[in-house]
N, C-alpha and C positions, 0 to 999 in steps of 0.2 A: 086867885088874884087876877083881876082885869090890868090889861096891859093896852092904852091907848094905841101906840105904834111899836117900830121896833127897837127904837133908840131907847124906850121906856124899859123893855125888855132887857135890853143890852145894858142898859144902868142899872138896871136890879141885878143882873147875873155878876155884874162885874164887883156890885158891891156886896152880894152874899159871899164871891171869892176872896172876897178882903174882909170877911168874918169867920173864914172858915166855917158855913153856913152850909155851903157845899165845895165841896174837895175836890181839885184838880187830880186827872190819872196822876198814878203814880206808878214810875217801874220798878221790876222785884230786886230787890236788895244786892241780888245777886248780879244781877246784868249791868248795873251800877258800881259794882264793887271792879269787874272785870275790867268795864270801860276807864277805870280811874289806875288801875292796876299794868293796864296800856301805857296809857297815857302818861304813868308816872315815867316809862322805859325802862322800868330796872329791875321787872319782873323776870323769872323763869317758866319754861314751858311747866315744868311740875307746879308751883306755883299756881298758876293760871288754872290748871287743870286741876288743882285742889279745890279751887275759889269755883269755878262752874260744880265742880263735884256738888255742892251745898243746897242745890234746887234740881232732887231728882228729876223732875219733871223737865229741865231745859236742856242737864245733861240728856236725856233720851234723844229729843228734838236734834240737837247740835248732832249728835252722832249721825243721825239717822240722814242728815245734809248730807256729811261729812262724805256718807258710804254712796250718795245718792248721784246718779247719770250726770246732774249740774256738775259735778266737782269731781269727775270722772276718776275714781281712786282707783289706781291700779291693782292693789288687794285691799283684803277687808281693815277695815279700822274699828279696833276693836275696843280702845279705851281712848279718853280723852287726853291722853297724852299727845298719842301719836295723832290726833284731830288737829291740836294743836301746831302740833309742827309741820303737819301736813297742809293743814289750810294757811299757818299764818298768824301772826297775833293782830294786826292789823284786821281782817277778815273774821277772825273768831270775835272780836269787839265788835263791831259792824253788826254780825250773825248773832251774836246773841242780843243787841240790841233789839233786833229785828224779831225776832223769837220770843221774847218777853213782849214785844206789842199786843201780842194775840190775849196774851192775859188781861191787858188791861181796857179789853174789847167786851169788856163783861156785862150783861147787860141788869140794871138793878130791880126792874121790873118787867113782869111777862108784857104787860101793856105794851113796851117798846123795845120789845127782844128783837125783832124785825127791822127796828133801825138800826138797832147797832149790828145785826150781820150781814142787813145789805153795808154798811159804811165798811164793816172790815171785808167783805168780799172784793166791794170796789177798791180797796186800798191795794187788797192781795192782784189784782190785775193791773193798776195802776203798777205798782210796783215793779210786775212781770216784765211789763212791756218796756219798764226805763233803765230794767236792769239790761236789758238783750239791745236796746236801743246803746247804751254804754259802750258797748261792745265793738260800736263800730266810731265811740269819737276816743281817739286817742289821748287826750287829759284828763277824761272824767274817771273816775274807778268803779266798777261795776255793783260790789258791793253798797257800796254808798248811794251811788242810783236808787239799789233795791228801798235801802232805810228810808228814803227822798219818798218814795212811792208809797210806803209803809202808813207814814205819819204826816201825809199831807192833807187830810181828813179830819186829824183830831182831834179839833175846836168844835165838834160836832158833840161829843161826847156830854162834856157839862150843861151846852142845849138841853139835850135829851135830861141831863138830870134834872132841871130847873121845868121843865117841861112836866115832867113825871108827877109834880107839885102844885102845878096846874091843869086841874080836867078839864078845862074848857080849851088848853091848846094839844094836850094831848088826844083828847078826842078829836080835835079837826084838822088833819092830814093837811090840806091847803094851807093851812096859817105857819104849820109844822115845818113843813118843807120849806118856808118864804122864807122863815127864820135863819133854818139853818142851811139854808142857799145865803142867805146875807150877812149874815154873822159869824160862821165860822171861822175866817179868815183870822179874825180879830181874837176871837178866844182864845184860837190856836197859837196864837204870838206871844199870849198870856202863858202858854202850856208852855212852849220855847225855851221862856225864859227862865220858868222853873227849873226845867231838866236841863239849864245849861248849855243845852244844843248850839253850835259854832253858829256862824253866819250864813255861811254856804249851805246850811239844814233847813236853818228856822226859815229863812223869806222865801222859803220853799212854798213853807204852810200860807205865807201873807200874800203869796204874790204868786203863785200859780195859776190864778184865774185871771190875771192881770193879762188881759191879750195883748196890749199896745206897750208892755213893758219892752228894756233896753238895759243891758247890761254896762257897767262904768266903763268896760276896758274893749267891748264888742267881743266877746267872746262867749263862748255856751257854758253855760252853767248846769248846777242841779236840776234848779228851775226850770229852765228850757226843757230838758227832760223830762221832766214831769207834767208840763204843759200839755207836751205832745205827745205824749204817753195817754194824759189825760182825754185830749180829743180821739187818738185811736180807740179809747175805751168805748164813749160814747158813741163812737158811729159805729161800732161792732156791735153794741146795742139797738141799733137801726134808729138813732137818736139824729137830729137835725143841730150840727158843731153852733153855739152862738155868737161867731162871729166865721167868716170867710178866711180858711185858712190859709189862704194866697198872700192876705192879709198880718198872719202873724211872722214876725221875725223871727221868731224861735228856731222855726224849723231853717233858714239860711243861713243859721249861728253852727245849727247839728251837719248842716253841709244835706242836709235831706230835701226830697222834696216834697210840696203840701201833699201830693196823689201816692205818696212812698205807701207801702202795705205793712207797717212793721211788725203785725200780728204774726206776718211770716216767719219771722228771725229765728231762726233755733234757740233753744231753752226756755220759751215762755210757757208752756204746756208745765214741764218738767217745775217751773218757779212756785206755780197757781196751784200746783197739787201738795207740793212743802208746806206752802203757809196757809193754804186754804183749812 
């Protein structure tokens, strides 16, 4: 299918997702049961730790945090109980959010297996950098950073699938890329509001590439976070920032400065190797 521009593109995708045409990610049953299971507050640590028990696979992952240098356990932790109450229910929601992301990073064709693990790599450093970056602003929570960093990308995803369906944009990288350089923002708002995501998540996804954004109350956000996360990425890639970071607020809101080195922070090595 020929696609004139990209507004065309962007009305066919949006209206294949309103035919279930093509299917928005979706997270595993379990990581969803957990986060609702929080949320309700009147779970127990057993509980909890029965409900992760239910997706071998994330129980592994969650442990393997749990015991891991980030989370500096003073002995071992040996089942998910003691995970639980060791990290938190707060935190184990967060964490297994963020842990079920890597599933749904799956790619459905070899064609564009390449996109989606460069988009979850950059997510996974994205992430690294806005969790360690948390660390040093006293209202944001560190975890929460990580999830911000995680899923600021996602709208890329259903591109790539709508894409897959069309050879003529999956074969040409330049149109590929233009797309989901412009588009994702917007898909991802769509993804948002699927899974529910609070406020302080979703216009993470819409508005992190927003340079000349401002916050209602002037204070740092997710966002902000992610922003500046997001340009340390790039210019650690030896990538040229597109716009002048002298320029963006963000970093005034984090108390940082545009020249700050935040690669440096302790734990981001230790982040990149978890979820990578």
């Amino acid at each position: 299918m020929q696609f004139a521009n990209e507004q065309q593109f962007l009305d066919h995708l949006l209206d294949e997702i309103e035919k279930d045409r093509i299917v928005l990610p979706s997270l595993p049953e379990v990581a969803l049961k957990v986060r609702e299971a929080v949320d309700q507050g009147n779970t127990t640590a057993s509980q909890l730790a029965s409900l992760i028990a239910e997706d071998a696979a994330l129980t592994a992952r969650l442990l393997q945090v749990a015991n891991s240098p980030l989370y500096r356990a003073r002995t071992e932790i040996t089942n998910l109980q003691m995970a639980v109450m060791r990290l938190g229910y707060e935190t184990v929601r967060t964490l297994m959010m963020g842990l079920a992301l890597k599933q749904v990073f799956q790619p459905d064709s070899k064609l564009l297996a390449n996109y989606f693990n460069d988009t979850w790599q950059t997510s996974v450093d994205v992430a690294a950098i806005s969790r360690a970056m948390a660390t040093l602003c006293q209202d944001l929570d560190t975890e929460q950073a990580l999830l911000a960093g995680l899923i600021h990308q996602i709208g890329k995803l259903p591109i790539l699938s709508l894409a897959n369906k069309s050879p003529e944009i999956s074969k040409d990288p330049q149109v590929l890329d233009q797309l989901l350089d412009s588009l994702h923002t917007t898909i991802g708002e769509v993804i948002m509001f699927k899974w529910n995501f609070p406020k302080s998540l979703s216009q993470v996804v819409s508005q992190y590439n927003r340079w000349d954004r401002e916050t209602e109350d002037g204070k740092a956000d997710y966002t902000d976070v992610v922003q500046v996360a997001y340009l340390e990425h790039i210019a650690a890639q030896g990538e040229e920032p597109p716009v002048e970071p002298t320029k963006i607020a963000a970093f005034s809101r984090l108390g940082l400065a545009p020249d700050i080195e935040v690669v440096e922070i302790e734990g981001i090595d230790e982040t990149r190797m978890l979820f990578s």
